[in-house]
C-alpha positions in Angstrom: -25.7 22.0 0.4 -26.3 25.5 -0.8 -25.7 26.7 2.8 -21.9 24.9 2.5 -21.5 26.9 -1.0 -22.5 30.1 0.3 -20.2 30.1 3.6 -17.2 28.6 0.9 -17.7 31.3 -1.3 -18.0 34.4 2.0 -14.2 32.1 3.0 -12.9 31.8 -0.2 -14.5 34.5 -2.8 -14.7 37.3 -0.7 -11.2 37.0 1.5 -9.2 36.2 -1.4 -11.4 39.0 -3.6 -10.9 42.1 -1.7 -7.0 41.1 -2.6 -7.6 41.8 -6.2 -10.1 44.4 -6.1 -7.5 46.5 -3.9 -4.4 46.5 -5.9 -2.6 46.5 -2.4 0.1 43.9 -2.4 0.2 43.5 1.4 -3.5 43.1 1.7 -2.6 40.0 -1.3 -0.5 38.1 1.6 -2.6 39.4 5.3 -5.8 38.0 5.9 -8.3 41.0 5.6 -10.6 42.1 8.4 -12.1 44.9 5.8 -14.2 42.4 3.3 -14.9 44.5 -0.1 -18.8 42.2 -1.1 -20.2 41.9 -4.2 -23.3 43.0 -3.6 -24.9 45.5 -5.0 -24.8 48.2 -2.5 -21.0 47.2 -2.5 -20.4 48.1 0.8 -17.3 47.8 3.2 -17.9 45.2 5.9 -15.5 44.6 8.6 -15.1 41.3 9.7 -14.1 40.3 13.3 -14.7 36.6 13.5 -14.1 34.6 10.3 -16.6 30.8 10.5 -14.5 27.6 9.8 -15.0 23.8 10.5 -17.8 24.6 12.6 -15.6 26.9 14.6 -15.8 30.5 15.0 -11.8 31.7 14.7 -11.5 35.5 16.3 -9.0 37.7 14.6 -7.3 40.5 17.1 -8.6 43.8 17.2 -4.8 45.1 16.5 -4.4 42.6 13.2 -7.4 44.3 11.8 -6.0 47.6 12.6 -3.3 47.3 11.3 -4.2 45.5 7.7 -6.9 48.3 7.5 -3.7 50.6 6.5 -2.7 50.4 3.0 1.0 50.8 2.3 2.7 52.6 -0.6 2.3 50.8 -4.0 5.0 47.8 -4.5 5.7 47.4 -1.1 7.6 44.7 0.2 5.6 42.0 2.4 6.3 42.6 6.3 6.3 39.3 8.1 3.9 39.2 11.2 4.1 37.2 14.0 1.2 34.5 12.4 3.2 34.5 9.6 6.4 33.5 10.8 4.5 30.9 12.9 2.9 29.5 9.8 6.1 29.2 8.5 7.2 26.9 10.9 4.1 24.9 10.2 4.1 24.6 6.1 7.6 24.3 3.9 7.3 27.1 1.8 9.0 25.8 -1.8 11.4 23.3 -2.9 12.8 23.1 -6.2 11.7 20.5 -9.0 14.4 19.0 -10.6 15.2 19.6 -13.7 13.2 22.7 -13.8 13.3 26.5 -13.3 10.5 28.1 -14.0 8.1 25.9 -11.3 9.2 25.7 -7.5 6.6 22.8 -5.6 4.4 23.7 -2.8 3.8 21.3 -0.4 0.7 21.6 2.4 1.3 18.2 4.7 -1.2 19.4 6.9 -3.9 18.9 4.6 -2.0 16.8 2.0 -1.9 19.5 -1.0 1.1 19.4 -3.4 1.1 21.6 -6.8 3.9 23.3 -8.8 3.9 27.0 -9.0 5.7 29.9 -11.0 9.2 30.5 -9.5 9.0 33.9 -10.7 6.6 34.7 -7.7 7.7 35.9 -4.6 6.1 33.3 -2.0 5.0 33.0 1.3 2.5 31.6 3.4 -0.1 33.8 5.2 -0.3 33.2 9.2 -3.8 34.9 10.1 -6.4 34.0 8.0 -7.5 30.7 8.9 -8.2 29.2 6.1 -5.2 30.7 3.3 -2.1 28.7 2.9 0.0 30.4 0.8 0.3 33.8 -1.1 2.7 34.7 -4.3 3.2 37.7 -5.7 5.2 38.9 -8.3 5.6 42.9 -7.8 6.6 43.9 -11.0 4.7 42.4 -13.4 1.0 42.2 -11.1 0.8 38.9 -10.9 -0.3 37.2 -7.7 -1.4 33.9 -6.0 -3.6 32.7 -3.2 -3.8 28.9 -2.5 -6.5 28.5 0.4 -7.4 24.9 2.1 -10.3 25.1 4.2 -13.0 21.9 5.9 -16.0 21.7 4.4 -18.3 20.3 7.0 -17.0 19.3 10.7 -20.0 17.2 11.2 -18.8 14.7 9.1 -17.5 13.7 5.0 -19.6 14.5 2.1 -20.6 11.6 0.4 -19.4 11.0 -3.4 -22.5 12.2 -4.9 -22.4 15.3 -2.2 -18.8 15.8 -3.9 -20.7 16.2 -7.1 -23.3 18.4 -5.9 -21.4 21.0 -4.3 -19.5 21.4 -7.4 -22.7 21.8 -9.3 -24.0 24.0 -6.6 -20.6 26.3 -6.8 -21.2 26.8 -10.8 -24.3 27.8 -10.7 -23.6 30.2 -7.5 -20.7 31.5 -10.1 -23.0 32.6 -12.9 -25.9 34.1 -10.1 -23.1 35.9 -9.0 -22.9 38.3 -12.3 -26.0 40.0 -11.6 -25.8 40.4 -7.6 -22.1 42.2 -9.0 -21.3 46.0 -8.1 -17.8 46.2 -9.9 -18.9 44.8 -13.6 -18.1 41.2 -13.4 -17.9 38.9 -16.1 -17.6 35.2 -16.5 -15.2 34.2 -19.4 -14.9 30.7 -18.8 -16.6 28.1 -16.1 -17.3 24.7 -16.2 -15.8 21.5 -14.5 -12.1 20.2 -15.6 -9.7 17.0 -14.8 -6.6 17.5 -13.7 -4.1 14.9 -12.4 -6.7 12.2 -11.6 -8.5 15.4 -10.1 -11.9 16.9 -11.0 -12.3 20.6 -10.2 -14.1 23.4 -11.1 -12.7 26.0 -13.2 -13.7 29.7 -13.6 -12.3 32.5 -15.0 -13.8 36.1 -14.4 -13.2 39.7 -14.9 -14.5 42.6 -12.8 -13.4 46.4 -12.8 -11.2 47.9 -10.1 -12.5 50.2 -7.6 -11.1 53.2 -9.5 -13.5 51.6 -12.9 -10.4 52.5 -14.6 -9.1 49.1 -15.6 -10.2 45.0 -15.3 -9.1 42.8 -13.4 -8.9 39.0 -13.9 -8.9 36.0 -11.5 -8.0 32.6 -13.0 -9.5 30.0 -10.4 -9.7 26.3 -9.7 -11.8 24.6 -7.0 -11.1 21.0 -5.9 -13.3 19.5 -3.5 -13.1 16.4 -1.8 -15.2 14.7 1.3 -13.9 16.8 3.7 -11.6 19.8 2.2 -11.8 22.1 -0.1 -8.7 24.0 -2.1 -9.2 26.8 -3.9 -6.3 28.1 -6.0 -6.4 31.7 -7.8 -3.9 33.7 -9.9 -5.0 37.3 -10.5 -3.4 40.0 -12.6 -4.4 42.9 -14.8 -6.8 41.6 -18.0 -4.4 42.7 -20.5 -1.4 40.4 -18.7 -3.8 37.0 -19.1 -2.3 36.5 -22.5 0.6 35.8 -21.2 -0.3 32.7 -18.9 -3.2 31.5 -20.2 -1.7 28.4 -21.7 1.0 28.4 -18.6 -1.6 28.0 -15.9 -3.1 24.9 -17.2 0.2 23.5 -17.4 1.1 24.4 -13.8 -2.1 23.4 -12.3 -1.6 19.5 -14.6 0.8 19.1 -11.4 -1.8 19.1 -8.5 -1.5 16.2 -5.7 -4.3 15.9 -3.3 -3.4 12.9 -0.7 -4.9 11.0 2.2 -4.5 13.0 5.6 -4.9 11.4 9.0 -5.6 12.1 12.7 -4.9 10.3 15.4 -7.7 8.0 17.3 -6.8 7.0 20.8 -9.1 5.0 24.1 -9.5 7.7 26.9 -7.7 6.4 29.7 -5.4 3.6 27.6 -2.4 4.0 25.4 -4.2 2.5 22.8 -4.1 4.2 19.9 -4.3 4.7 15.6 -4.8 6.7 12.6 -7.9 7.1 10.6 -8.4 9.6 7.6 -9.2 12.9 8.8 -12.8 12.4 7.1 -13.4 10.2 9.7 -15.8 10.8 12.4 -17.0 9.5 15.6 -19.5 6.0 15.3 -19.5 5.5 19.0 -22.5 5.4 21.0 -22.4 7.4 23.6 -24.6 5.1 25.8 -22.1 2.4 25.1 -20.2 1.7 28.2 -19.0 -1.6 28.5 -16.6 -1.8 26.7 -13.1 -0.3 26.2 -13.2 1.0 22.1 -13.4 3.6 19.9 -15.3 3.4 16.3 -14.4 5.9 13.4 -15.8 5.8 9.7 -16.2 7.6 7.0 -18.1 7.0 3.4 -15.5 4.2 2.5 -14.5 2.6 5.8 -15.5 2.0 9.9 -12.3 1.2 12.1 -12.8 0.0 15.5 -10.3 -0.3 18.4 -11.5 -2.3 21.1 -9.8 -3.4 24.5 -11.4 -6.2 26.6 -9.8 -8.1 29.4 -8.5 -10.9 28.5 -10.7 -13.2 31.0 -13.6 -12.6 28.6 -11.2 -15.0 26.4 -11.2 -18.4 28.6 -9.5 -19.7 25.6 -6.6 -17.0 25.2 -3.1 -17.3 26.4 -1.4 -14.7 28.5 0.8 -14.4 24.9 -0.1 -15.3 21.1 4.0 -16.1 20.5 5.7 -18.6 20.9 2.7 -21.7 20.7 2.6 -24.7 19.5 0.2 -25.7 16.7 -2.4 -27.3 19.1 -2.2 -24.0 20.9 -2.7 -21.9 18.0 -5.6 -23.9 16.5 -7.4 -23.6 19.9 -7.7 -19.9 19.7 -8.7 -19.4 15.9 -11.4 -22.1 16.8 -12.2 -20.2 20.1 -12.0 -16.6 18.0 -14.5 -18.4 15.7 -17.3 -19.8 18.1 -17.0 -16.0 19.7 -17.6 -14.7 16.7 -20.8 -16.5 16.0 -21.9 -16.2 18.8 -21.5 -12.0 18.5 -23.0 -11.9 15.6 -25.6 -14.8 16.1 -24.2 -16.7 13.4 -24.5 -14.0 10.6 -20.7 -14.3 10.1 -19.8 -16.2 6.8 -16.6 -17.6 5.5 -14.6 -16.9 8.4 -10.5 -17.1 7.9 -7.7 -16.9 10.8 -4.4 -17.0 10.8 -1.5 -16.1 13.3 0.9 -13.6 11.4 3.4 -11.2 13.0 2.9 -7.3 12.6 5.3 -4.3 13.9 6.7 -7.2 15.6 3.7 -8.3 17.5 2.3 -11.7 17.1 -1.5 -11.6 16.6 -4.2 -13.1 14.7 -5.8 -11.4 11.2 -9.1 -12.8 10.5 -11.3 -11.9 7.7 -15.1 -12.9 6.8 -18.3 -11.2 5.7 -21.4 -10.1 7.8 -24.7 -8.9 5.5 -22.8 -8.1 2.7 -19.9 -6.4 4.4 -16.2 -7.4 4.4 -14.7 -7.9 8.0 -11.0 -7.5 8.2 -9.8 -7.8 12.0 -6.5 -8.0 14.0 -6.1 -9.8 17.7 -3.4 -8.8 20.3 -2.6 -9.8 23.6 -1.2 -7.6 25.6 -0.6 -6.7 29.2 -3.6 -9.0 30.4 -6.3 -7.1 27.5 -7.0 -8.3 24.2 -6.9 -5.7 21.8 -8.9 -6.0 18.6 -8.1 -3.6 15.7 -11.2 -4.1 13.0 -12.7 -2.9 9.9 -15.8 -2.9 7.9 -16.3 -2.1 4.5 -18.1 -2.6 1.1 -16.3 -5.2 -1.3 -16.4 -2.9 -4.1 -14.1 -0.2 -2.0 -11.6 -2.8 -0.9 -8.9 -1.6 -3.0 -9.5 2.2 -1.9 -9.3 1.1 1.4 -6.7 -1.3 1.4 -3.8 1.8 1.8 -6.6 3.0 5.2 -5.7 -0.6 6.8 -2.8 -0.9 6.1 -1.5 2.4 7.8 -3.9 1.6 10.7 -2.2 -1.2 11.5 1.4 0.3 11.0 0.6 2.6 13.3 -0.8 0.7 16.1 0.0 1.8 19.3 -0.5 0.0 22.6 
């Protein structure tokens, strides 16, 4: 756990610091390849491979070349390539009715929705990978950096992990005051609600690089089991007054959501979506049959295609059958069942009920303790089984996972 802090504070701490610690506005909205550290030898690092997801991400010699030269004071933001492509990619603001002083922010790629200052000059930045928006407004020094990063490719953090890591960031916070070369102080850290949402809250001063004047970075940290946000305003110390009550206020409008990826059988056009914390259950050695198994803390979805001759008792179609018909393949679906799980499956339920369209058949029962949801298909000579397992107590968490699973069935 301390080794996911550490590489989120070298992402998020150190890419987004050397923005504030420079006073350079384009270096506020470029990705830096010239990393300013708070160590105490303080020394100028440059960076030419930046570590996310489990992935190492390679910035261009010429991007670092050319954010290595600082432009006059209050320039204007020049739009690079990245950054027009990232445009593409993320809406940059829509207005909030009935207010002016807030536009809305919405990141769909990672499901991240807040309300910030419309006095800011916004825009997203297109190079570093993990940064997906920058504000900035000139005049007054005021600036914003909203960054949405993975925490661990390998798979979700369970809810207790969610806890730690925020403990673990705190206490990396306050260690970090004495490892500091520019004067840093901690005003304020601890955890916070916001909108349903826990983060963690810190607000610190250091000097600039010059030791003439402080600078102050007013951050929140929301983690979840698989992202992180981080969301900093920064200005002079002596402009704080200003918007210490109106950051609260802003950040009160913070929407984290579910985001998904799509799960599909190699070879089949058999497909789904699962929550991005999902990872790979499949055994590799597993051969036989046609599936794919994804789960995360909360919930395990299987796809499975067999053909339908492993079914003696299945028609070529579930629609269209008469009542005889149907109860012959709940009863078949049954006996299967037990025999599958050698009769560990209690309180068994079928039922034929249409979906998308299809006719199929939703069963649901138990298995050592564990709630069975599953949905039957025939189609083109396979059966197709969509299922999922999952504790009783996160039924109603899960309940929104099935029920886009099924909508987006694909076959």
């Amino acid at each position: 756990m301390q080794n996911k802090i550490a590489a989120a504070v070298v992402s998020f701490g150190l890419v987004m610091g050397i923005a504030a610690m420079t006073e350079n506005s384009v270096m506020a909205q470029q990705a830096t390849a010239a990393v300013q550290s708070d160590s105490k030898a303080g020394e100028t690092q440059t960076v030419k491979a930046v570590q996310t997801n489990s992935k190492t991400i390679h910035v261009p010699a010429e991007s670092q070349q050319a954010e290595r030269k600082a432009p006059t004071e209050n320039s204007k933001p020049q739009p690079t390539a990245a950054a027009a492509e990232a445009t593409k990619q993320f809406p940059v603001t829509e207005p909030v009715e009935g207010r002016t002083d807030v536009v809305a922010f919405t990141d769909a790629k990672n499901g991240f929705r807040i309300f910030v200052p419309s006095e800011l000059e916004v825009y997203p930045l297109g190079i570093n990978p993990v940064a997906v928006l920058r504000g900035e407004n000139v005049a007054k020094g005021l600036r914003l950096a909203i960054d949405a990063s993975a925490i661990d490719g390998k798979g979700p953090l369970m809810p207790f992990q969610v806890e730690a890591f925020r403990e673990d960031f705190l206490r990396l916070v306050k260690n970090s005051v004495k490892d500091s070369a520019n004067a840093k102080k901690i005003l304020t850290s601890g955890e916070v609600e916001l909108a349903g949402q826990k983060a963690v809250h810190v607000v610190s001063t250091n000097l600039t690089t010059d030791g003439k004047r402080r600078l102050l970075r007013d951050e929140y940290v929301f983690v979840t089991q698989n992202r992180m946000f981080v969301v900093m305003y920064m200005m002079d110390e002596k402009l704080y007054p200003e918007y210490q009550e109106k950051i609260p206020q802003w950040m009160e409008s913070v929407q984290i959501s579910q985001v998904w990826k799509k799960i599909n059988i190699s070879g089949t056009a058999l497909g789904t979506e699962v929550p991005a914390s999902c990872i790979d259950l499949k055994e590799p050695t597993e051969t036989e049959r046609t599936m794919e198994v994804y789960g995360n803390e909360s919930i395990m979805v299987g796809l499975v295609s067999y053909p339908r001759e492993q079914f003696s008792f299945m028609p070529q179609a579930l629609g269209g059958l008469a009542q005889a018909d149907k109860a012959a393949v709940l009863e078949g679906l049954k006996q299967k069942l037990a025999a599958d799980t050698k009769d560990a499956a209690k309180d068994y339920k079928g039922e034929f009920v249409t979906l998308n369209g299809r006719d199929c058949v939703k069963a649901t029962y138990e298995v050592n303790g564990s709630k069975n949801e599953s949905y039957t298909f025939v189609n083109e000579g396979k059966v197709i089984e969509l299922g999922f397992v999952f504790k009783g107590e996160n039924e109603k968490a899960v309940r929104p996972v099935i029920a886009h699973a099924v909508e987006k069935l694909e076959m």
